[in-house]
Structure formats: structure tokens, C-alpha cells
mmCIF file of the N, C-alpha and C atoms, coordinates in Angstrom:
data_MODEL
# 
_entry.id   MODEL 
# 
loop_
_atom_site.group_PDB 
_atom_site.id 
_atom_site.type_symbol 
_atom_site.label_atom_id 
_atom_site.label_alt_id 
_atom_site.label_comp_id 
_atom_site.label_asym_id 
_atom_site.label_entity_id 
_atom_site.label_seq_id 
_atom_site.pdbx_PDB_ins_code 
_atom_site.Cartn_x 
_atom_site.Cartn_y 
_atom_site.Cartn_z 
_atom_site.occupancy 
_atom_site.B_iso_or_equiv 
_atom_site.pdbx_formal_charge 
_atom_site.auth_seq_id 
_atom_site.auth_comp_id 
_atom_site.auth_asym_id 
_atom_site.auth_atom_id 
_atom_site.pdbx_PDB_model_num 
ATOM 1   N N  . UNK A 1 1  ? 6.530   -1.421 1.313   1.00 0.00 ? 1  UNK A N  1 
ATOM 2   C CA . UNK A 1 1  ? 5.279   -0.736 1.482   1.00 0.00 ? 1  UNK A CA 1 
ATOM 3   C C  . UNK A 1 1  ? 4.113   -1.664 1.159   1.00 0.00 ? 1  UNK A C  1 
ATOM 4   N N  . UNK A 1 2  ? 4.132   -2.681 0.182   1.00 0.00 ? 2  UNK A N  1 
ATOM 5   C CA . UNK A 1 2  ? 3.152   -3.847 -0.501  1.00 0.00 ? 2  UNK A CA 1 
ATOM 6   C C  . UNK A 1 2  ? 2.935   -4.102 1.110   1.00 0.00 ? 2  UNK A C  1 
ATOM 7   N N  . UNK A 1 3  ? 4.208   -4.678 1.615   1.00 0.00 ? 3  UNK A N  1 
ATOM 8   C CA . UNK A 1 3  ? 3.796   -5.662 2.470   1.00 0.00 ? 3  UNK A CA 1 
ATOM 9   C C  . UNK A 1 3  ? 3.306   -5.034 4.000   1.00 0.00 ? 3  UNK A C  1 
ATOM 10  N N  . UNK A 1 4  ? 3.787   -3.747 4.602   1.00 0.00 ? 4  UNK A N  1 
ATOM 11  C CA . UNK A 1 4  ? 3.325   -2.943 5.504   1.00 0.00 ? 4  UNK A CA 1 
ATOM 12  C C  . UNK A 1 4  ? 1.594   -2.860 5.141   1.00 0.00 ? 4  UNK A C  1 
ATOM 13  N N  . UNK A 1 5  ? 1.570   -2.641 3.811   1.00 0.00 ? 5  UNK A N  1 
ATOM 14  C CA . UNK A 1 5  ? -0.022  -2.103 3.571   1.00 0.00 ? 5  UNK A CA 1 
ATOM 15  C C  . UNK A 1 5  ? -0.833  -3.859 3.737   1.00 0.00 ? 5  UNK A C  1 
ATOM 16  N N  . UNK A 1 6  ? -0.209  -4.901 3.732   1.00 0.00 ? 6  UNK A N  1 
ATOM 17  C CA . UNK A 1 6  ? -1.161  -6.180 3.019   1.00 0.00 ? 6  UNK A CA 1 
ATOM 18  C C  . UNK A 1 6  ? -1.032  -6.200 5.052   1.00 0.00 ? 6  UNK A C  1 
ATOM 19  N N  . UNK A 1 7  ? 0.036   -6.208 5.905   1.00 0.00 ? 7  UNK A N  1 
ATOM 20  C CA . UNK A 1 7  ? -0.640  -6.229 6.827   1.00 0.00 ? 7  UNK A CA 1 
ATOM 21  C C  . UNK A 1 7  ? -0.776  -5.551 8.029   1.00 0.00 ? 7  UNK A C  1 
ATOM 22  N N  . UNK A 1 8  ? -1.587  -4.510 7.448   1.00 0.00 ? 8  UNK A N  1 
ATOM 23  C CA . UNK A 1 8  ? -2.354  -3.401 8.347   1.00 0.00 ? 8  UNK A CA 1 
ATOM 24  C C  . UNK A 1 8  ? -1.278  -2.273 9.350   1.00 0.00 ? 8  UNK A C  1 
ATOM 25  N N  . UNK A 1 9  ? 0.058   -2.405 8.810   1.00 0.00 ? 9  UNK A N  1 
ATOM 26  C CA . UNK A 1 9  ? 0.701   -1.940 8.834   1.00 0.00 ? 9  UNK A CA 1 
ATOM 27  C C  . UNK A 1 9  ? 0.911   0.257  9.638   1.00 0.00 ? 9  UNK A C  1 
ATOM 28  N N  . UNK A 1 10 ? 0.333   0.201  8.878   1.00 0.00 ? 10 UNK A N  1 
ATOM 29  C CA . UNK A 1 10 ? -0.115  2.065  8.371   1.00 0.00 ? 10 UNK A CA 1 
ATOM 30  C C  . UNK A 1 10 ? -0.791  2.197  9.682   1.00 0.00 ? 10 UNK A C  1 
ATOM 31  N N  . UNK A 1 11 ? -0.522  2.822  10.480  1.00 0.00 ? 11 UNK A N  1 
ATOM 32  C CA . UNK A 1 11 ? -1.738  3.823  11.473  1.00 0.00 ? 11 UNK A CA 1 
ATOM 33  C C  . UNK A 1 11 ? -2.537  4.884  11.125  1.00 0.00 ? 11 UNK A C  1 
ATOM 34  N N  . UNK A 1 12 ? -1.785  5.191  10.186  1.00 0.00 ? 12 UNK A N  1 
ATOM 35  C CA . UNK A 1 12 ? -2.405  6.812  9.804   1.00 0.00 ? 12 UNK A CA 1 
ATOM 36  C C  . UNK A 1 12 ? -1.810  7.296  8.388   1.00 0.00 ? 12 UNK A C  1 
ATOM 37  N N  . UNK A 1 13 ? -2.305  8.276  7.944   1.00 0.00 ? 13 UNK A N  1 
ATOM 38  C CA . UNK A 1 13 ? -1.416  8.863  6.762   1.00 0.00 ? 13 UNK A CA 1 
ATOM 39  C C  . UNK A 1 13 ? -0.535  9.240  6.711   1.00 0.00 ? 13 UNK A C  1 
ATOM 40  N N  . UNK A 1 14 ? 0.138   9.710  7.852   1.00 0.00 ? 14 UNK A N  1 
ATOM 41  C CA . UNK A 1 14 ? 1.168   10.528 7.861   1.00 0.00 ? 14 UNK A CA 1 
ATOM 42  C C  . UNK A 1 14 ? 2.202   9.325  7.478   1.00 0.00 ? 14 UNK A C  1 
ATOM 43  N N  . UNK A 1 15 ? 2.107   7.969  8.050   1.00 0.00 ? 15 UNK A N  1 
ATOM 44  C CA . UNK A 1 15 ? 3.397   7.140  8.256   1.00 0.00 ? 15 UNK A CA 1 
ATOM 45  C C  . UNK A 1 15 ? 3.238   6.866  6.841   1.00 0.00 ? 15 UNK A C  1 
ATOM 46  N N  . UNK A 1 16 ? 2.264   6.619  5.923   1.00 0.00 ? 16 UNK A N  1 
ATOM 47  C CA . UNK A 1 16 ? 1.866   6.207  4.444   1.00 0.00 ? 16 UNK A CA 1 
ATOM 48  C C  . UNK A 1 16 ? 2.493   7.361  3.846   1.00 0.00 ? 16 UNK A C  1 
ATOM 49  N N  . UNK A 1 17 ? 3.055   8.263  4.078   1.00 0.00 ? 17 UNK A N  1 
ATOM 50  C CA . UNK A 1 17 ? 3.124   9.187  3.597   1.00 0.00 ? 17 UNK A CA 1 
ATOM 51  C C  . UNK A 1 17 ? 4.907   9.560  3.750   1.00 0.00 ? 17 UNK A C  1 
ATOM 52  N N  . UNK A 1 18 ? 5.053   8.722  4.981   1.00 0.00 ? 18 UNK A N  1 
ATOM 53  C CA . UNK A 1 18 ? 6.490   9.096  5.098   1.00 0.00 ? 18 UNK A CA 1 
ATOM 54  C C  . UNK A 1 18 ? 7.289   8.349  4.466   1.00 0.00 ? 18 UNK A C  1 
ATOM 55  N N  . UNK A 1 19 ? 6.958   6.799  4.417   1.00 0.00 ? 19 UNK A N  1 
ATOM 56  C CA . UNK A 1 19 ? 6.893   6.192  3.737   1.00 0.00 ? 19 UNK A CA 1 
ATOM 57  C C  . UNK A 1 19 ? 7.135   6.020  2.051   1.00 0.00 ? 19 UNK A C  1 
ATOM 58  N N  . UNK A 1 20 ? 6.340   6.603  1.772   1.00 0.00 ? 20 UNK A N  1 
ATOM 59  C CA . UNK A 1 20 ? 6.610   7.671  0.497   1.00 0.00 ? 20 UNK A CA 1 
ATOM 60  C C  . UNK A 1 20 ? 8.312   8.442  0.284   1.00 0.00 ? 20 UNK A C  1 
ATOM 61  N N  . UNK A 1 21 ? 8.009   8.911  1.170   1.00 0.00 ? 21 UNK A N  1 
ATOM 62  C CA . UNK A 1 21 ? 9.120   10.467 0.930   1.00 0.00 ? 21 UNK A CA 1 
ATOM 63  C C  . UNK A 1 21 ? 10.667  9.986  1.000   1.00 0.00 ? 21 UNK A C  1 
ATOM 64  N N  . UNK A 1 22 ? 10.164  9.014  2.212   1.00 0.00 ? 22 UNK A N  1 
ATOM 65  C CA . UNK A 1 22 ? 11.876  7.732  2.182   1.00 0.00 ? 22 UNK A CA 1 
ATOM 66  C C  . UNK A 1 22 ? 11.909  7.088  1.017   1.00 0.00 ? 22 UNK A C  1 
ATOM 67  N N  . UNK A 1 23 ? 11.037  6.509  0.256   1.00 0.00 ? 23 UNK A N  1 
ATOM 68  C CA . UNK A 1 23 ? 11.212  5.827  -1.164  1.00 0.00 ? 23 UNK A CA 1 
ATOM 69  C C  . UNK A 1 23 ? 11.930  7.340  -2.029  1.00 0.00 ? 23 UNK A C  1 
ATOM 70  N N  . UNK A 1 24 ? 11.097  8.274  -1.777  1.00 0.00 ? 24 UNK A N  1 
ATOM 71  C CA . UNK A 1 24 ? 11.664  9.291  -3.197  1.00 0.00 ? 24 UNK A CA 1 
ATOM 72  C C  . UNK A 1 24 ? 13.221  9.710  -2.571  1.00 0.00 ? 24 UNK A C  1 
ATOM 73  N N  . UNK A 1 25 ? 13.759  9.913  -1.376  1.00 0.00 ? 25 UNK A N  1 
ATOM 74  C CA . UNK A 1 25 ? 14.801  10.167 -0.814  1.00 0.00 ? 25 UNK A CA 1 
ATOM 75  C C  . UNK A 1 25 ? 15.973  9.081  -1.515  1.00 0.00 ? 25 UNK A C  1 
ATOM 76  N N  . UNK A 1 26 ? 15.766  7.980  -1.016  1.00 0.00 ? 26 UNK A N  1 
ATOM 77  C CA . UNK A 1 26 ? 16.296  6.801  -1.523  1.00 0.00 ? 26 UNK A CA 1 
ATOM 78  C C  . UNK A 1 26 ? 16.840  6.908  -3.144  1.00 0.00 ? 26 UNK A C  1 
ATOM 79  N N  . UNK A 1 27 ? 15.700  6.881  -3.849  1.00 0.00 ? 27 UNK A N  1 
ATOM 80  C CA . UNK A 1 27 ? 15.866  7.017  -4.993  1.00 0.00 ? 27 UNK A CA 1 
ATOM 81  C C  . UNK A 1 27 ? 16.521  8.301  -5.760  1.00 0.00 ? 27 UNK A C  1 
ATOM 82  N N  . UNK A 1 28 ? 16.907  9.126  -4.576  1.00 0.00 ? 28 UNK A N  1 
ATOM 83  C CA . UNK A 1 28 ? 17.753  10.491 -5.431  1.00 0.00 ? 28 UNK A CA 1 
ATOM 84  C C  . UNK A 1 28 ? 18.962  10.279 -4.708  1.00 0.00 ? 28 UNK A C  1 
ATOM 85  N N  . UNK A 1 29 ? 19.349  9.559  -3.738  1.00 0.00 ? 29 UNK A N  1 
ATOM 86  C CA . UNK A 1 29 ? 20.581  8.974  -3.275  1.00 0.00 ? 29 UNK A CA 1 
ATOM 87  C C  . UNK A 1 29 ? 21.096  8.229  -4.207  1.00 0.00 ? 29 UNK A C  1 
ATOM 88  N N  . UNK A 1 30 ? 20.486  7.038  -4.406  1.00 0.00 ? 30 UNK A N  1 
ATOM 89  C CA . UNK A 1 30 ? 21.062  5.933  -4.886  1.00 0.00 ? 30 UNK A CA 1 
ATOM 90  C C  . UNK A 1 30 ? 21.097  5.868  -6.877  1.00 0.00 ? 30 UNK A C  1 
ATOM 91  N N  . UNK A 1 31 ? 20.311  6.835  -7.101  1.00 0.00 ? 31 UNK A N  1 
ATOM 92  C CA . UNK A 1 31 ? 19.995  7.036  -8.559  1.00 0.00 ? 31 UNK A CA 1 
ATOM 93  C C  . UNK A 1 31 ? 20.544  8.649  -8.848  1.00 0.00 ? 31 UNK A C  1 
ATOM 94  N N  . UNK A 1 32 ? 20.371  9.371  -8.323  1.00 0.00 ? 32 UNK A N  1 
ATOM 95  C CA . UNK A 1 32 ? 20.681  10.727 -8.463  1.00 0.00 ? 32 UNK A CA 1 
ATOM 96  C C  . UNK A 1 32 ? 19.481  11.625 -9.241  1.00 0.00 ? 32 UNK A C  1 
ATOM 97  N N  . UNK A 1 33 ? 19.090  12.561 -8.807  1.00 0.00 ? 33 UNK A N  1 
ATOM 98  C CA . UNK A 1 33 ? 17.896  13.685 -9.052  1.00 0.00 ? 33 UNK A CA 1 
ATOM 99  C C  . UNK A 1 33 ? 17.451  13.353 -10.385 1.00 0.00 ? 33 UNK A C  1 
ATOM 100 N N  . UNK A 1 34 ? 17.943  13.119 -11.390 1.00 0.00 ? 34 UNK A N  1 
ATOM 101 C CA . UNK A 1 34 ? 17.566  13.641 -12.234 1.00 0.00 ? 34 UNK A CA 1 
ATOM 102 C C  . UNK A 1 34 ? 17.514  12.000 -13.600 1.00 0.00 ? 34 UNK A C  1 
ATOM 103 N N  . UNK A 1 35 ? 17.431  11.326 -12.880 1.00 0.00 ? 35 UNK A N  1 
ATOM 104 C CA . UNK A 1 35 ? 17.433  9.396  -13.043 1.00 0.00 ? 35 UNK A CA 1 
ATOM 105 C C  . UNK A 1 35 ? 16.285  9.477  -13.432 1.00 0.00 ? 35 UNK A C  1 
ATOM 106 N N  . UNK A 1 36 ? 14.998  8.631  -14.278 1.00 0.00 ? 36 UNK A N  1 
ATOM 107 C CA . UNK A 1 36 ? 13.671  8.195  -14.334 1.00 0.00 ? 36 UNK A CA 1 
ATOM 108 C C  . UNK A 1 36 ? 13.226  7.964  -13.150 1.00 0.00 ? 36 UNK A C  1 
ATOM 109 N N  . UNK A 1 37 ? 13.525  6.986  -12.799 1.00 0.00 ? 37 UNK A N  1 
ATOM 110 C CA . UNK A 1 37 ? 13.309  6.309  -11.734 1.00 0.00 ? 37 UNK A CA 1 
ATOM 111 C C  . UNK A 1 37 ? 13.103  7.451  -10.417 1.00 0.00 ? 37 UNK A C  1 
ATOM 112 N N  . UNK A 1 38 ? 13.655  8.485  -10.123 1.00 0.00 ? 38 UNK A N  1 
ATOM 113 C CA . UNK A 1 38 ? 14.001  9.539  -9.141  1.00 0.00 ? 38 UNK A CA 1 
ATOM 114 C C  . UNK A 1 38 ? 12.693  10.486 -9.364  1.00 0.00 ? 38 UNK A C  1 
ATOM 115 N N  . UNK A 1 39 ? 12.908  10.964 -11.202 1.00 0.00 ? 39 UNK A N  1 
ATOM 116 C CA . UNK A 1 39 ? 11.562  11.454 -11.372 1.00 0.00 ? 39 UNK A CA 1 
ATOM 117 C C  . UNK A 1 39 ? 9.832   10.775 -11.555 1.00 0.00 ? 39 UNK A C  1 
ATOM 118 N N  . UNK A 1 40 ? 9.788   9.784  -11.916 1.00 0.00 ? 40 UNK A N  1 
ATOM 119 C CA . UNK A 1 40 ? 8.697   9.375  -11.298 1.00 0.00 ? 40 UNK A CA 1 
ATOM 120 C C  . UNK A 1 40 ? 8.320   9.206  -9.732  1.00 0.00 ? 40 UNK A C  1 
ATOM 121 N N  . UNK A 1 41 ? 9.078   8.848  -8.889  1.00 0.00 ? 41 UNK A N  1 
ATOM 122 C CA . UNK A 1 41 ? 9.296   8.540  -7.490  1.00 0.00 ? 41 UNK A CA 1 
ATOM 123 C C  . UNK A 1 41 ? 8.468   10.317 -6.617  1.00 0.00 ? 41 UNK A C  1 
ATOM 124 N N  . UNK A 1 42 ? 9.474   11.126 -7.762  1.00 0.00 ? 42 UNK A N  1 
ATOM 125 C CA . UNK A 1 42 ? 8.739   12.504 -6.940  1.00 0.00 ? 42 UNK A CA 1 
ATOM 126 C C  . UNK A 1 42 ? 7.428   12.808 -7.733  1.00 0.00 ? 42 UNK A C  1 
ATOM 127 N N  . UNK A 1 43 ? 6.897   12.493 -8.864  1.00 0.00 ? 43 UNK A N  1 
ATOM 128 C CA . UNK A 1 43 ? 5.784   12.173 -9.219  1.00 0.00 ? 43 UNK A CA 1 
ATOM 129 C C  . UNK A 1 43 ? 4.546   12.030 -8.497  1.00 0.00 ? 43 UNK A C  1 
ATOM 130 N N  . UNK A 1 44 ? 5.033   10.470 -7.861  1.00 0.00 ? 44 UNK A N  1 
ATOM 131 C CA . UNK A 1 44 ? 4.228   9.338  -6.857  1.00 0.00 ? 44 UNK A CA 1 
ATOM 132 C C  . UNK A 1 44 ? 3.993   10.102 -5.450  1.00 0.00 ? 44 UNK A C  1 
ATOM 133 N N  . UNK A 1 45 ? 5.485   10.983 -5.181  1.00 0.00 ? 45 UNK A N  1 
ATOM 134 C CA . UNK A 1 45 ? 4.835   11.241 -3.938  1.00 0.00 ? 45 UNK A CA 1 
ATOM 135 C C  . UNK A 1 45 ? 3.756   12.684 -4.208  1.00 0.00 ? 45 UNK A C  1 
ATOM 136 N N  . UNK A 1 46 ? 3.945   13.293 -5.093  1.00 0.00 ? 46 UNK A N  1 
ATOM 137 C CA . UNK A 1 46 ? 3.425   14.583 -5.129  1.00 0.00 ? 46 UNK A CA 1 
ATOM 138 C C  . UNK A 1 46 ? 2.220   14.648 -5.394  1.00 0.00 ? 46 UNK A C  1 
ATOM 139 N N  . UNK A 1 47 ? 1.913   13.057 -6.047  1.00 0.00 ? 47 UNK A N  1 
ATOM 140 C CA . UNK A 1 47 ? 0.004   12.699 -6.478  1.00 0.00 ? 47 UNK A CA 1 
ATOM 141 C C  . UNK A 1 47 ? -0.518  12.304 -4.772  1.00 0.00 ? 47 UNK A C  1 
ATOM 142 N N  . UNK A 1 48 ? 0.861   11.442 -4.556  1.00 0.00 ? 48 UNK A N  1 
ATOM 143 C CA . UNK A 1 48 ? -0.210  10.708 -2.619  1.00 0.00 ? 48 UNK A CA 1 
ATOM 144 C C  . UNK A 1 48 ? -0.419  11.928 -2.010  1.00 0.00 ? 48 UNK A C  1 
ATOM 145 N N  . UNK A 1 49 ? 1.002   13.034 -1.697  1.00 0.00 ? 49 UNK A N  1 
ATOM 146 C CA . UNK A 1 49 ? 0.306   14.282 -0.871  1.00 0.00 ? 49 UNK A CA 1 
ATOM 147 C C  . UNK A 1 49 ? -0.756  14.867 -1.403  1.00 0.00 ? 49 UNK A C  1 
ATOM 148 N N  . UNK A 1 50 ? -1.105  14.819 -2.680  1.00 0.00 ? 50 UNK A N  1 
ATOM 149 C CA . UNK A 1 50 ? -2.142  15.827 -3.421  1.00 0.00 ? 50 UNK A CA 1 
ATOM 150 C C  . UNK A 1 50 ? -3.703  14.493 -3.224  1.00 0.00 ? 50 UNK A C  1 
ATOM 151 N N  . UNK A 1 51 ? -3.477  13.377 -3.277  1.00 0.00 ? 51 UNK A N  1 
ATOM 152 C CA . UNK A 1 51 ? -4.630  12.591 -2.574  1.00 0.00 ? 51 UNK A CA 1 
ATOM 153 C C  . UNK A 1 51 ? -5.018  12.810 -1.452  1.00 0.00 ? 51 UNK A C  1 
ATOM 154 N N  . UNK A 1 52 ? -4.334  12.438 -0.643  1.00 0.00 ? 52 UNK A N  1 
ATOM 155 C CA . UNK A 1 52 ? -4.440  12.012 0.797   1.00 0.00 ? 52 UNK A CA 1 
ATOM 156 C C  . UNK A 1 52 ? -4.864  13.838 1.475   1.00 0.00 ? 52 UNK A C  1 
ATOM 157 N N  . UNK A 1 53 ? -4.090  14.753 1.043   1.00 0.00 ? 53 UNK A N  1 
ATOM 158 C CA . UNK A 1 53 ? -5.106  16.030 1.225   1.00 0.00 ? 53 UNK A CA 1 
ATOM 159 C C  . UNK A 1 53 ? -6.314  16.366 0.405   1.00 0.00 ? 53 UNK A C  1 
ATOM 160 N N  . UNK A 1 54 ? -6.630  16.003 -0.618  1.00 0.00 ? 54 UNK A N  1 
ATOM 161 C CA . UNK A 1 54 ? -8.224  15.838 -0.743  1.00 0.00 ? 54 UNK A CA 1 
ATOM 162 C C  . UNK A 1 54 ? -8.934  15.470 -0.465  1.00 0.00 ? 54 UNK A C  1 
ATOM 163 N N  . UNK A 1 55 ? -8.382  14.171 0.012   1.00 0.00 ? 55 UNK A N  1 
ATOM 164 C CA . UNK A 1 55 ? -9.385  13.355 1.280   1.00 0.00 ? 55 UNK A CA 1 
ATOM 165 C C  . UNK A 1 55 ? -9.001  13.536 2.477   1.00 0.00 ? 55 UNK A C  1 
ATOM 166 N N  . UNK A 1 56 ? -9.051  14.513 2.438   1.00 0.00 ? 56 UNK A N  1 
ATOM 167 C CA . UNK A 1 56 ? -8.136  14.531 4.415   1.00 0.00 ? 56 UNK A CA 1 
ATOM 168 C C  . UNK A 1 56 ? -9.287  13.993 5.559   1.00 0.00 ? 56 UNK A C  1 
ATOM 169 N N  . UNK A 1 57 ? -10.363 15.278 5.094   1.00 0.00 ? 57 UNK A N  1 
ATOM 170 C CA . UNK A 1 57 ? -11.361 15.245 6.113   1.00 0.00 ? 57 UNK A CA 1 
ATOM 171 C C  . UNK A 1 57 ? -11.724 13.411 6.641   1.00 0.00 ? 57 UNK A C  1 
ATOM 172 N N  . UNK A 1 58 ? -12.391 12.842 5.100   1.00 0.00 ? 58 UNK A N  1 
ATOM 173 C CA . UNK A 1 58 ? -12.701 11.578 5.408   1.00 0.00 ? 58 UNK A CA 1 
ATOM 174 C C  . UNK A 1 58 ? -11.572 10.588 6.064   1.00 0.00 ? 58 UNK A C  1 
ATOM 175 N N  . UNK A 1 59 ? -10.198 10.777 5.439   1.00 0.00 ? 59 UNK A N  1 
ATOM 176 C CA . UNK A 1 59 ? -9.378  9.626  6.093   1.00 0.00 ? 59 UNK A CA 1 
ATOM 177 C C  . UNK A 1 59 ? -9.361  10.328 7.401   1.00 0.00 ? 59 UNK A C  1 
ATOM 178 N N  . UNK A 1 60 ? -9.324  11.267 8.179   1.00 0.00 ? 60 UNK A N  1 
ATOM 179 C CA . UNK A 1 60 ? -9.260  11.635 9.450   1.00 0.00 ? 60 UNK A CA 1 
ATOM 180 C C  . UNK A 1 60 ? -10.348 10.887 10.156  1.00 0.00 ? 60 UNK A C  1 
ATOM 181 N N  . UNK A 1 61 ? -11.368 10.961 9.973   1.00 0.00 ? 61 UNK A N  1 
ATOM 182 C CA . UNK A 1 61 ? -12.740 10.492 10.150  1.00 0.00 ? 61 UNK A CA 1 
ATOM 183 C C  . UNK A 1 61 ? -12.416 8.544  10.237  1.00 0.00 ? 61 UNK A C  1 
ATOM 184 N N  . UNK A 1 62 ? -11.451 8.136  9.849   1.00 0.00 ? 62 UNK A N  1 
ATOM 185 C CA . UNK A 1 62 ? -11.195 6.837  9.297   1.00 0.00 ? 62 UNK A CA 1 
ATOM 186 C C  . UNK A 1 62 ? -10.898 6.070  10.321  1.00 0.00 ? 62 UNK A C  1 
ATOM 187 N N  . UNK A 1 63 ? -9.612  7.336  10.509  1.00 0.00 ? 63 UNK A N  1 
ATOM 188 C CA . UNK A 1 63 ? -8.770  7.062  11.323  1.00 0.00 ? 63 UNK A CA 1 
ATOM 189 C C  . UNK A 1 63 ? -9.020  6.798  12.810  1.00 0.00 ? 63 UNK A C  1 
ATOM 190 N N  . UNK A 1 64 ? -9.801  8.347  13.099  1.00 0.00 ? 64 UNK A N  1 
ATOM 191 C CA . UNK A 1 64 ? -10.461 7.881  14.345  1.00 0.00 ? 64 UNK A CA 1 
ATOM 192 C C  . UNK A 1 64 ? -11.283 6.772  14.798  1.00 0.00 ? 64 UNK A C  1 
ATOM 193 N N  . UNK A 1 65 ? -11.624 6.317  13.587  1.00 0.00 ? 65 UNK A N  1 
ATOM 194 C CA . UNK A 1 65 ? -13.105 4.680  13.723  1.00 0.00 ? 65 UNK A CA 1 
ATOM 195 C C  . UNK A 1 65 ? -11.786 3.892  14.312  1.00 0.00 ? 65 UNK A C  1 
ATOM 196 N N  . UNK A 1 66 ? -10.875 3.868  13.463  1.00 0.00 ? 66 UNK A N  1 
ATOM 197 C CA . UNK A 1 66 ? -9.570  2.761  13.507  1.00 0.00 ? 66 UNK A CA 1 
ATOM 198 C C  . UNK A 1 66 ? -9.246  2.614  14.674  1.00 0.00 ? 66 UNK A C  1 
ATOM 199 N N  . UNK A 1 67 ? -9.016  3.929  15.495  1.00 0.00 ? 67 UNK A N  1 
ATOM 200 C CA . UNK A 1 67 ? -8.565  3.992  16.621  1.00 0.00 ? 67 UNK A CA 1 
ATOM 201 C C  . UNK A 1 67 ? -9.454  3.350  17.889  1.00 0.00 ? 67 UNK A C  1 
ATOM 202 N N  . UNK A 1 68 ? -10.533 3.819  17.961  1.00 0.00 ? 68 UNK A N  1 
ATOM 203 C CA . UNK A 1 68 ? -11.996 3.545  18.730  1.00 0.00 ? 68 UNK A CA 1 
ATOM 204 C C  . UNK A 1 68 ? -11.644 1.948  18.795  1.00 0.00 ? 68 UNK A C  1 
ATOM 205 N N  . UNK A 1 69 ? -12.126 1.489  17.651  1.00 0.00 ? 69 UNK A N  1 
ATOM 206 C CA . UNK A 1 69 ? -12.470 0.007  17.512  1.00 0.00 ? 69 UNK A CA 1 
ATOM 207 C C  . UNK A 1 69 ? -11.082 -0.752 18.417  1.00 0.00 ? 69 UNK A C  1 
ATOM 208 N N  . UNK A 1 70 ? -9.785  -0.287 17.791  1.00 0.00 ? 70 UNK A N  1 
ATOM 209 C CA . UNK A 1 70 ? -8.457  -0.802 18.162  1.00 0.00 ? 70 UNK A CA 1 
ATOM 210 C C  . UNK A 1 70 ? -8.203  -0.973 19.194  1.00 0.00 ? 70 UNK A C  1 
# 
């Protein structure tokens, strides 16, 4: 994800986001539910969905510049 995000990677939130959900998936596979590691992971994603919908309006707004220019 470092390196998707360092280059420009992301189209939109949703993929930043899915992104996410495969890391916390991963980590309850390979660690099992109830691991540190598993619970911070669902932590991380539950703060990005709770970001990225507070800012919805503006990153939408973002997105479309992104697109235009692209």
C-alpha cells in the first residue's frame, strides 16, 4: 500500500479502501480473529471507512479534478 500510494497508484477511495479490507482479511487468515495484529488491522480499517466518509463530499470533488486533468 506504501508503495501503490508513493506512486499514484489509488484512483479513488474505494480501491484505498479495498485495499484496506484485504490487509484486515489477510490478517484474520493468517493470524486468526482474535491475534493483535488482526485487532488493530480491524481498528485501521474501521478509522479509514469512518475518514474517508467524513470526507466523502470533498474526496469526491477530488476525484473528479483527478479525472478531468487525467
Amino acid at each position: 500500500m506504501k508503495n501503490k500510494t508513493k506512486r499514484n497508484e489509488y484512483k479513488n477511495s474505494q480501491d484505498f479502501l479495498e485495499d484496506i479490507e484485504l490487509m484486515r482479511r489477510n490478517t484474520q487468515i493468517y493470524n486468526g480473529e482474535l491475534h493483535p495484529i488482526s485487532v488493530l488491522a480491524n481498528e485501521l480499517e474501521s478509522y479509514a471507512k469512518s475518514v474517508v466518509q467524513s470526507k466523502i463530499e470533498e474526496i469526491l470533488t477530488l476525484e473528479t479534478l483527478v479525472k478531468e486533468v487525467g
